[in-house]
N, C-alpha and C positions, 0 to 999 in steps of 0.2 A: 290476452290478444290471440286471434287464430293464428296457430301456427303456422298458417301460410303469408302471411304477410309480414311473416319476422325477414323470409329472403326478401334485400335489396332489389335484387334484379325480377323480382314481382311488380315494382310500383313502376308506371307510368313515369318519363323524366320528360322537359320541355328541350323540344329539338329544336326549334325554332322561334322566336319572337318578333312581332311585326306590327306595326305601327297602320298597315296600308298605303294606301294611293287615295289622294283626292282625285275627285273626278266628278263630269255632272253625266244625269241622264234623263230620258222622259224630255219634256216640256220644260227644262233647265234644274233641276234637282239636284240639288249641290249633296253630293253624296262622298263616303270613303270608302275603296273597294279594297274588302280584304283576305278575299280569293279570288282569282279572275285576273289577278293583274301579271306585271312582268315580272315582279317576283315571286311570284305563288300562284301561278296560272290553274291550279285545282288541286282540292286533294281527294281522291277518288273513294266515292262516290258525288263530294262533291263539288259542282262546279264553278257555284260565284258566292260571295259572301260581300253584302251591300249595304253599312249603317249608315242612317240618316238622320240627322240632328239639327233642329236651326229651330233660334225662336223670335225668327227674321222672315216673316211671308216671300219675300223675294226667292228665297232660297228654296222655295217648296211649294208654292200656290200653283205652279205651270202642273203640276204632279207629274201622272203617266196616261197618256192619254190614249185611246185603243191602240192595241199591238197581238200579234199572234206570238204561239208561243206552239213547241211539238217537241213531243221527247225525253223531258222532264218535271220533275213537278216543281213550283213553286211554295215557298212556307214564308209568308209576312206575321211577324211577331211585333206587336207594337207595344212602346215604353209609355208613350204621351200621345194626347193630341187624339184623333181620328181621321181614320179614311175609307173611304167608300171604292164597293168594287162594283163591278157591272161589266157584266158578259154578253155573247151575240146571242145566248140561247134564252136565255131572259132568267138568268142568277142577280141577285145584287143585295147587297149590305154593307156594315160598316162594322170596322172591327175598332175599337179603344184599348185602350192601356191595359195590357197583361192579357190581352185578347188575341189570338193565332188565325186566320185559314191558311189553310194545305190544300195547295190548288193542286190537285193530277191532270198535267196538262194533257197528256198522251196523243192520240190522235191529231189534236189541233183544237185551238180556242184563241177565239180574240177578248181581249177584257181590256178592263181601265181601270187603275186605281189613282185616285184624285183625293185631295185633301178636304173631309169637311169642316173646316175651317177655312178664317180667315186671317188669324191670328195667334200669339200666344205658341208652347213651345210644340212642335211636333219631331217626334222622337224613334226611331224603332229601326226593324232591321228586314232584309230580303235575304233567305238562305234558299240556291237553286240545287234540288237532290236529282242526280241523273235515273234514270229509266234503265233498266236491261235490256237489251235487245228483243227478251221474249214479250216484253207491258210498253214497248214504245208505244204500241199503236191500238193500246186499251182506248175505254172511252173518257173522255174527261170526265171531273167531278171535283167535287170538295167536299171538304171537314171544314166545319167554322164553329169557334166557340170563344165564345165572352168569357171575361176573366172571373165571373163567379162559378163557371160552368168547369173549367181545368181543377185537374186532380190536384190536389196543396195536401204533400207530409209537411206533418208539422212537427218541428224538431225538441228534444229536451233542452236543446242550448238557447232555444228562443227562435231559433233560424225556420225556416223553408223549402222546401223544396217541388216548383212550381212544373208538374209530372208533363209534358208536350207529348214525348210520344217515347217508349221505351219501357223500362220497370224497374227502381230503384232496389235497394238492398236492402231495401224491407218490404218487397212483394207489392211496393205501391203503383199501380198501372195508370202511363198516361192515358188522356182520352182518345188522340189520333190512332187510328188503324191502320198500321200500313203492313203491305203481305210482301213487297217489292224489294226494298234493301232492307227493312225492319230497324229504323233508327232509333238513336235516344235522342231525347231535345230535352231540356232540363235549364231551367231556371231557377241558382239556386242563389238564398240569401244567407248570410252568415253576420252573428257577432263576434267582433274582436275575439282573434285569439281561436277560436273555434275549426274545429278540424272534421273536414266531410272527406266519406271514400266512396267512393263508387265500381264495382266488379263492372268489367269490360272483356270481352273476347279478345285472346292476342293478334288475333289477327284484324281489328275493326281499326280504323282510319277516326282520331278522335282530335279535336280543339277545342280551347277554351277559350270565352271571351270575355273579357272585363270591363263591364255596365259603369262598376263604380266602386273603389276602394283598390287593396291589393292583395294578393293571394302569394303563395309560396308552393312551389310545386313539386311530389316527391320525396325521396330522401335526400337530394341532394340541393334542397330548400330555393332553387332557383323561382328569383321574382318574377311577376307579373302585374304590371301596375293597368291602374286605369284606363281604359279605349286601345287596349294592347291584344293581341291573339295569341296567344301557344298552340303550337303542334306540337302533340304527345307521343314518344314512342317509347317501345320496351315493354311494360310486363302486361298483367292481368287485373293493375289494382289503378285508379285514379286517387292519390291521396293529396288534396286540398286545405292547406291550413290559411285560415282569414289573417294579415296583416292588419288587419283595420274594418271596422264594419262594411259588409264588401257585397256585390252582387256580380253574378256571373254567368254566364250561359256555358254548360255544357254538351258537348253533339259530338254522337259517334256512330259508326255503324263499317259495316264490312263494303271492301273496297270490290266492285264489280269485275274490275279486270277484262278489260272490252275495250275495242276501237271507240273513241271517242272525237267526230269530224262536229265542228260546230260553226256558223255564222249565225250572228244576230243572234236572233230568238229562237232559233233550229238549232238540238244538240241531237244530230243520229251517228249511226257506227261507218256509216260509207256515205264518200259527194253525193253518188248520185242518189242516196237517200236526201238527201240539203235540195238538191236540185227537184226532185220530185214536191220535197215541200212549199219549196215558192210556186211550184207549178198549182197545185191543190189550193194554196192560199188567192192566187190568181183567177183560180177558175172558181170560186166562191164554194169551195168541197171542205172547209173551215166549217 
C-alpha cells in the first residue's frame, strides 16, 4: 500500500448524512432536494442537488417548462427514462440513461426540459455548479453526451467507473471540459465487498450519493445507505468500500469562496446583479 494512505487523517470521513427534502418543481415534478434545502442550503461550489424518481407519469409528465436561468451551470445526469431539452437559441435533444448535459448557463438562457415519455420509470438527477464572478457572464453552451459516448474505467473487480468530468487514479479523463471550478462527477459501480479510492485536493468540497446498495466511508467505516448523501471532510483520499452491490455518484471540486446572492434561477454575487438580471430577461436580452 502507498505509504501515504497508511496515515488515518489522509482519508476523507462522512460529516454529514442526509436523506433530503421532498419538494415539487417545474410543471408539478415531484422531486427530493438534497442541496438547496433548509438543511443544506449549498455546499460551495455547489448550489442545488435535485433527484427525481417516479414511475407514476403524474409525478413528472408536467416536466420543466421554459425558464431562464444566469450565473451558473446546470449538469442533468439521467438514470432511466428520457428527456428532451430545447433552448431560445435553437439547441435541443434528448439525453437517456447514463447520458449527462452540462449546460453553462452564463450570461442567460431560457430552456425546457420536458419528459419524452409518457410512461414507465423516469429516473435521474439536477446538479447546479456556481460560476465565478470572472465566467458569470461568459456565453452560454453545452456538453451533451449519450451514455456510449462517456469515458467507462473498467475495474479488475468487475466494477466501473463512469468518468463525467474530472480524472480518476488511473489517469482516466471524463469527457466534460470544464476550465471554471474543474470538477469531478464520477459514476461509480461496485461489487459486494469491493473497495474504490479516489485522490482529491484537501481543500475541494466533495459528496457522495447512493443510487443503489450501500457503501462504508473511510477508516472510521461510517454507513451510507441507499438515496442517502455524505459530505466528506478531512484528508486527500476518498476510500469507499461496497456493503453490497452498490452504485454511487461521486462530485467534488474546489469551493469558490464569493458572495453568493441568488433568487429563482439567478445565482450572481450582488442584488443588484439579480436585479439587472430580471431586468435583461424582461427586456428580451436572454
Amino acid at each position: 500500500m502507498d505509504k501515504k494512505y497508511q496515515n488515518n487523517h489522509d482519508y476523507r470521513e462522512l460529516a454529514l448524512v442526509t436523506s433530503g427534502q421532498p419538494c415539487s418543481d417545474g410543471a408539478g415534478v415531484q422531486l427530493t432536494r438534497l442541496i438547496g434545502n433548509d438543511e443544506l442550503t449549498m455546499l460551495d461550489p455547489f448550489l442545488l442537488l435535485d433527484v427525481f424518481q417516479s414511475d407514476k407519469p403524474q409525478d413528472y409528465i408536467g416536466g420543466f417548462p421554459s425558464h431562464p436561468h444566469r450565473g451558473f451551470e446546470t449538469v442533468t445526469y439521467m438514470l432511466a427514462g428520457h428527456m428532451r431539452h430545447k433552448d431560445n437559441v435553437g439547441n435541443e435533444g434528448v439525453i437517456s440513461a447514463n447520458g449527462v448535459q452540462w449546460m453553462t448557463a452564463g450570461r442567460g438562457i431560457v430552456h425546457s426540459e420536458m419528459p419524452e415519455q409518457e410512461s414507465g420509470l423516469l429516473k435521474g438527477l439536477q446538479l447546479w455548479v456556481n460560476l465565478p464572478k470572472a465566467h458569470k457572464m461568459t456565453a452560454p453552451h453545452y456538453q451533451e453526451f449519450s451514455a456510449d459516448t462517456i469515458t467507462v474505467e473498467k475495474r479488475e473487480d468487475g466494477g466501473e467507473v463512469r468518468v463525467i468530468s474530472g480524472k480518476t487514479n488511473n489517469d482516466i479523463t471524463g469527457v466534460v471540459i470544464n476550465h471554471f471550478v474543474e470538477p469531478t462527477f464520477m459514476h461509480v459501480t461496485l461489487p459486494n465487498n469491493a473497495l474504490f479510492k479516489q485522490n482529491i485536493t484537501k481543500e475541494d468540497k466533495a459528496f457522495i450519493y447512493v443510487i443503489s446498495g450501500q457503501v462504508s466511508i473511510g477508516n472510521t467505516s461510517k454507513t451510507l445507505n441507499k438515496e442517502q448523501l455524505g459530505i466528506l471532510e478531512g484528508g486527500t483520499c476518498i476510500k469507499v468500500e461496497a456493503g453490497s452491490e452498490t452504485s454511487f455518484l461521486l462530485v467534488s471540486a474546489a469551493p469558490l469562496n464569493e458572495p453568493v446572492v441568488r433568487s429563482g434561477p439567478f445565482v450572481m454575487n450582488t442584488k443588484a446583479e439579480i436585479m439587472q438580471a430580471f431586468s435583461d430577461l424582461q427586456n428580451n436580452r436572454f
